[in-house]
N, C-alpha and C positions, 0 to 999 in steps of 0.2 A: 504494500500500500504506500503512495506515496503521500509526500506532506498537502497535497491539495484534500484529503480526505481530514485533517485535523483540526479542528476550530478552535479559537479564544473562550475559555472558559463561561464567559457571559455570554456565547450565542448557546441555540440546539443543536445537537449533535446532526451532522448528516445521514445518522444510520438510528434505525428505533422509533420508538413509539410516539416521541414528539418531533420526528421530523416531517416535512410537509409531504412526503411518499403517504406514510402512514395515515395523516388528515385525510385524505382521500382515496383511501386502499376499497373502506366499505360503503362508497359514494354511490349510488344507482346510475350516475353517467359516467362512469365507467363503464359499460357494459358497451355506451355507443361509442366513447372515443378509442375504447380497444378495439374494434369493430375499425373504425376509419387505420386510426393507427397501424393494424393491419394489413390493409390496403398502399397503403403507403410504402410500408416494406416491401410488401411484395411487389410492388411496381419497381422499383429495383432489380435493374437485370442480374445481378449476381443473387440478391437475397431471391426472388420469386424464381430462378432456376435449382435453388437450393430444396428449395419451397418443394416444385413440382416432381423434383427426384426423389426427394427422402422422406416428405413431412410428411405426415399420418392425419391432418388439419380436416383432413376430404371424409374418411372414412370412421375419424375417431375424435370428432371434436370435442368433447364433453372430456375423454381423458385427456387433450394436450391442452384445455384449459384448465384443469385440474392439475396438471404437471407443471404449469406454467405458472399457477396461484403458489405452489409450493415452492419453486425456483425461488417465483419474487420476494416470498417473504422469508425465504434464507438470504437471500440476498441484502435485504435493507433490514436485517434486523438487528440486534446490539451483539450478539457475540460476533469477535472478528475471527473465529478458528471457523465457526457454522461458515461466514461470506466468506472464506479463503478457500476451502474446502466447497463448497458448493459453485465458486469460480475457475475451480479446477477441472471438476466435472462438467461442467461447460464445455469448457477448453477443450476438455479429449474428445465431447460430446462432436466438436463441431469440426476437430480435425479429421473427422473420418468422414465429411463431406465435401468432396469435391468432383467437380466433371466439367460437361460443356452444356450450353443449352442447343434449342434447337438450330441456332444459325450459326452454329459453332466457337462459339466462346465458350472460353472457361471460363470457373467460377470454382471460389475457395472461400468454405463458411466459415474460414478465420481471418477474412482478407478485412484489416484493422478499418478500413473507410467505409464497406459495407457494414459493418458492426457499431462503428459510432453513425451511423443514419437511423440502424434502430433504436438505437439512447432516443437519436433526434426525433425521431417521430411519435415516440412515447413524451417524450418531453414538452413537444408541440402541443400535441392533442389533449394534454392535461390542459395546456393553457384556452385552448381552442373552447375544449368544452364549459367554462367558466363562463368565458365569454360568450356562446352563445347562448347558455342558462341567464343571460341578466346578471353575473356573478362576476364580473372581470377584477382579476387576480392586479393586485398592485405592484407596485415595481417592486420596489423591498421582495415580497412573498414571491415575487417572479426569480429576483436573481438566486433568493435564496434556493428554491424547486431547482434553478438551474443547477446549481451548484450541488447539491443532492447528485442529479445523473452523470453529471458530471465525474462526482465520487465511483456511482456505481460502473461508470463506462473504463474509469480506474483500476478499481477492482479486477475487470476481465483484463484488461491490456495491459497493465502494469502502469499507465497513466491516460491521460485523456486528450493529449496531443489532438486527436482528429476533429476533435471539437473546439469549437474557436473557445479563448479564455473570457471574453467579454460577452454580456447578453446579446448585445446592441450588433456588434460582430454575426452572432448569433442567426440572426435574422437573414441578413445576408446571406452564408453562406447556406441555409434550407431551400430561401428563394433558388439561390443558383441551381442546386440539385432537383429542383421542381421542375426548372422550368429545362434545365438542359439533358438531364441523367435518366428522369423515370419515362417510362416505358409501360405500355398499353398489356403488361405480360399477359402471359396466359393462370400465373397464377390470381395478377388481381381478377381479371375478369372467371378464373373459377370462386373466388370469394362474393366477387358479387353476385355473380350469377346463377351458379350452381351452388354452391355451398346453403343458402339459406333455401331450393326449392325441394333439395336433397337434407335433410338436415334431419339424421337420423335422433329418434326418439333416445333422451336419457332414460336413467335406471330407472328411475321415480317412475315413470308413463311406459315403459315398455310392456308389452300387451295390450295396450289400446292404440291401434293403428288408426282410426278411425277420428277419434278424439284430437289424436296431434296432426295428422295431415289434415283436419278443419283449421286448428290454427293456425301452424304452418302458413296453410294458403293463403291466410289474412295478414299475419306476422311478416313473413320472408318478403314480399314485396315493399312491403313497405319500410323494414331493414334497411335493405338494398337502395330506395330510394332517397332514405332518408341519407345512407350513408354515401350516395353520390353529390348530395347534394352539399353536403360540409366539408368535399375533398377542396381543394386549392384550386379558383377558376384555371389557371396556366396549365395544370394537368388533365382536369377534364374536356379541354380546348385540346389541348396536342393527343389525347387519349378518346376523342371523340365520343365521351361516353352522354346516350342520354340521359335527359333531366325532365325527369315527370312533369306534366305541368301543378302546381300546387306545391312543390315538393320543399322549396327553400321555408315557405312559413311550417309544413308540415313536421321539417328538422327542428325549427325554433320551437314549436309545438313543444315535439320530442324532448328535446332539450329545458326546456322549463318544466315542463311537467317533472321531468327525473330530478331537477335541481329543487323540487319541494321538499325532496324527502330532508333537506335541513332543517326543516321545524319537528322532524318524528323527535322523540324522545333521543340521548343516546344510547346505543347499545340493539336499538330495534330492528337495524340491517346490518347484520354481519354474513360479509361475505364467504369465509371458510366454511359457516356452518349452509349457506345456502345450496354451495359446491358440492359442500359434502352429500347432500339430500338427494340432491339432483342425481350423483350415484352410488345412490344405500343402495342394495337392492331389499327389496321385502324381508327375504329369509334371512337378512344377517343377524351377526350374533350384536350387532351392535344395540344398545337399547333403545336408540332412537328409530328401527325398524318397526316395532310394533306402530308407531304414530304413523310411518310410512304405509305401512299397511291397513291402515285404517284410511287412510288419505287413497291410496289406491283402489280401494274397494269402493269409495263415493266417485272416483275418477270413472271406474268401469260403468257402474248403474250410470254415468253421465253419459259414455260412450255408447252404450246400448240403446240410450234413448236419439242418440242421433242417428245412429245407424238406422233405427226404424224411421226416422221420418225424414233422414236421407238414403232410402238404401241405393245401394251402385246394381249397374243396370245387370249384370253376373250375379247378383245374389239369388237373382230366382231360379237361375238355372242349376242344377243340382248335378250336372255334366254326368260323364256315360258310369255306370254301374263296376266297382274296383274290382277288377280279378288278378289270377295269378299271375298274368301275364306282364303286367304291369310291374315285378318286384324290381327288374335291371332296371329301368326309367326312374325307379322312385329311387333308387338305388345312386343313380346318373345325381339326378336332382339334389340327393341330402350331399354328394362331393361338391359338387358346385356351390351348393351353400355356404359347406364350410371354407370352401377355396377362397370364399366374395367375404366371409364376413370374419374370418381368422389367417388366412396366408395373405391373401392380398391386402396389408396392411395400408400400403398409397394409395389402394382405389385406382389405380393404372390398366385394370385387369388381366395384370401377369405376375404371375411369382420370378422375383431376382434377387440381390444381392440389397437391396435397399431395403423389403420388404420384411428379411432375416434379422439384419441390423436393426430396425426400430423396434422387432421382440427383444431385442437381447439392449435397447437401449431401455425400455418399458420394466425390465426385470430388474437392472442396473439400478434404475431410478427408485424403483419401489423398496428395493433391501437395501439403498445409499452405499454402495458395494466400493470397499476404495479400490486404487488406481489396478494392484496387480491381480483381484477375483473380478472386477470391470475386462481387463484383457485378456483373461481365461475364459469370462461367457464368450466375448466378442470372435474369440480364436475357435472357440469348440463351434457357434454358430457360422463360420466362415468355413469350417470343413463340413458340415452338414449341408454347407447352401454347393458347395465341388462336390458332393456325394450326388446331390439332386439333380444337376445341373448333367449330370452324367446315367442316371438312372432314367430321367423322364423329359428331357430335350431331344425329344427326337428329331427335330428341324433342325439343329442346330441353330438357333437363332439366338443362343445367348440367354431364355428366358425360358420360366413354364408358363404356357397356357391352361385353362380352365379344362380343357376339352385332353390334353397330355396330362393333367393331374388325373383326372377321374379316369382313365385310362389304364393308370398305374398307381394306382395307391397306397395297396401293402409296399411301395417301392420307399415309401419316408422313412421307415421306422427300422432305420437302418444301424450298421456299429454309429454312426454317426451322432445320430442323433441319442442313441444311448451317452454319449460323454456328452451331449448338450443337458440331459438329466442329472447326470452325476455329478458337472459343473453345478447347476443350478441347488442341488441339494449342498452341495457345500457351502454353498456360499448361504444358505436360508436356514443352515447349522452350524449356530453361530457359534454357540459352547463347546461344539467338533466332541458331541458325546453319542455320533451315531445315529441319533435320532430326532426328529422336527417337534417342538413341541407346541403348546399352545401359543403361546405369543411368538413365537416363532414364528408359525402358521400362518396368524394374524397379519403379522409383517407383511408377508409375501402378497397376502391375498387382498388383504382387508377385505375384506365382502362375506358373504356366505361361506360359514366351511362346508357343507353340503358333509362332512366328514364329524362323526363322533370321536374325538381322540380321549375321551374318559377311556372309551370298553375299548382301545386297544395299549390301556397302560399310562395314557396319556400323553404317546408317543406315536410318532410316524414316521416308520423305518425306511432303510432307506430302497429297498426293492419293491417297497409297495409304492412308493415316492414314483422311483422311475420307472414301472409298472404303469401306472396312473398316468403321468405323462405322455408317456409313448403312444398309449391308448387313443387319447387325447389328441396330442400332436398328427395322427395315423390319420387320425378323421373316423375312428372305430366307437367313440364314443361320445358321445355330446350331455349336456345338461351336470357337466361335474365343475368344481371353485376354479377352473380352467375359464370357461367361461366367460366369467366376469375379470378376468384378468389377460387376458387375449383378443374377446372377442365382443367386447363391451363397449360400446359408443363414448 
């Protein structure tokens, strides 16, 4: 860390619970200016090529917004071993991303300019969203917010060079990168456009398809609208994006209404606990599941009464009579399933080398695994993805397809993927006494153990460990605390 991160005794510290991060950590416009902010990045041709190669944003939003609440608040928060160690993990996080995009550039997710852009746009958008709430942040609270990112942009790089030292500066140099560097990508326009119409249901609401593709349909467009409309006129002019009509007062709208929540009491929006709900699932051992579960069962009876007085125009038809004939198709169909909603991690609809990485980045992140059990998953899921790549590429094309997975299936659950279990159990046994225990478990999964570990001792060995897994990983078994740790929105 260097001396830009240390303050005079009489000011707030840059990191913690009185710094101006924290003010507005549990703010409801947050929700829209991460949302724009966002956009922004990704319109960045190195950050949105990053984006479309590796990120999991498309198919698992709910967990990299969940992974990304927990980032930040190890990041700005008062121990400096948690922000040192949690900018480390980054660090490795982002060196194992690099390629070309579509018109052939490279792109490297440690490349120190693209990296301070995301400070900058995170940094913007706090200020942005104030202002358009009727709330405009004052200079003092401006420079000071500055100086915060500035801290945090430190922390990842070792200092904050990419970012100019003055606010005023400041300005300046975001205009230039507006108006000359972003680019129309393909990741922003998957954010705006696909992401909210596609927008798969969290834990809370899953089983009610009906219920969230109603709001959805009302919600997502007007997201998207709202959030074109508070981007920077010079990028949505060079990025040709349209503008609803209505849509600038409909932002302010948006924008005021979420900046009321400052007269709630404090304490009545907190957002970890909102996160967290969003993915309890029902059955977990958590005690705030039972309230989930009560909240879910008035969710249904609300879903069912929509369905009857909207039903889709296929409900009536009851289609042709199931026989036996039918078991290889159904067979086809439950691979496919799991190919779309557990291997195909990017939503690309191909299993590759990226798609591997963000499981073993996902497992990483959940057991906080330091650097040399992080490059043991990373190493054992790198030979399972050359096991695969070799088992079921029969094109040679470099990838598996949906239709080459289901093909060959028993082909996963190869030596390979056994030391991808063995890796993982070590490292989620922590005490290295043989066996998983409960908060062990816990760790790994948070969610449903779907597993009794009282009636087997209170332990869970380790060949029943990788037994389970392989099952799992095969595609031979579904509905086990795999699940919700894989293949969970």
């Amino acid at each position: 860390m260097t001396t830009e991160t240390t303050e005079p005794a009489d000011e707030a510290p840059l990191f913690g619970p009185e710094s101006q991060f924290s003010a507005f950590f549990d703010d409801p416009r947050w929700a829209l200016a991460m949302i724009r902010a966002t956009v922004l990045e990704a319109a960045h041709p190195q950050i949105g090529a990053a984006l479309v190669d590796n990120s999991t944003f498309v198919t698992h939003p709910w967990r990299r917004l969940r992974n990304t609440f927990l980032s930040m608040r190890r990041m700005f928060g008062t121990d400096p071993a948690v922000r040192e160690r949690e900018a480390a993990r980054l660090n490795r996080l982002h060196a194992r991303m690099s390629g070309s995009d579509s018109h052939g550039r490279a792109y490297d997710a440690t490349d120190r300019a693209a990296r301070a852009w995301v400070v900058a746009t995170l940094f913007e958008s706090a200020v942005t969203m104030c202002r358009l709430s009727g709330q405009p942040l004052d200079q003092d609270t401006m420079e000071r917010m500055y100086a915060e990112y500035r801290a945090f942009l430190a922390a990842l790089d070792g200092d904050a060079a990419e970012l100019p030292e003055e606010l005023a500066d400041f300005w300046r140099y975001f205009d230039r990168i507006v108006e000359n560097e972003l680019e129309n990508t393909e990741a922003a326009r998957v954010i705006l456009y696909r992401l909210f119409d596609h927008l798969p249901a969290p834990a809370l609401l899953d089983g009610m398809p009906t219920l969230w593709a109603a709001g959805r349909a009302v919600v997502g467009p007007l997201l998207g609208a709202i959030t074109v409309a508070s981007l920077p006129e010079p990028y949505r002019r060079r990025a040709g994006l349209p503008e609803m009509p209505g849509a600038p007062t409909l932002m302010q709208g948006a924008y005021l209404a979420a900046g009321l929540a400052r007269f709630l009491p404090d304490g009545w929006i907190n957002a970890e606990t909102i996160i967290e709900a969003l993915s309890l699932a029902p059955d977990s051992d958590d005690p705030r599941a039972r309230t989930v579960t009560a909240l879910r069962a008035r969710m249904k009876k609300a879903s069912a009464l929509l369905r009857l007085l909207t039903p889709l125009s296929g409900d009536t038809d009851p289609g042709p009579a199931p026989s036996t004939s039918t078991s290889t198709e159904e067979n086809r169909r439950s691979s496919e399933e799991f190919f779309r909603r557990v291997l195909d991690q990017t939503g690309d609809g191909h299993l590759d080398w990226p798609d591997l990485a963000a499981m073993a980045r996902e497992l990483a992140t959940r057991l906080d695994l330091n650097e040399p059990e992080e490059t043991q998953l990373y190493d054992a899921f790198a030979a399972w993805w050359r096991e695969l790549q070799a088992a079921l590429d029969t094109d040679g094309d470099g990838r598996v397809s949906a239709e080459e997975y289901a093909a060959a299936v028993p082909s996963l659950a190869g030596p390979a993927l056994i030391r991808v279990a063995e890796v993982l159990f070590d490292a989620t046994d922590k005490d290295r006494n043989g066996s998983i225990d409960a908060d062990e478990y816990r760790t790994l999964f948070r969610t449903a153990f779907h597993r009794d570990l009282t009636t087997t001792g209170g332990g869970y060995g380790r060949s029943a460990f990788v037994g389970d897994f392989l099952s799992f990983m095969a595609g031979r078994r579904t509905g086990t605390a795999y699940d919700p740790l894989l293949a969970d929105a």
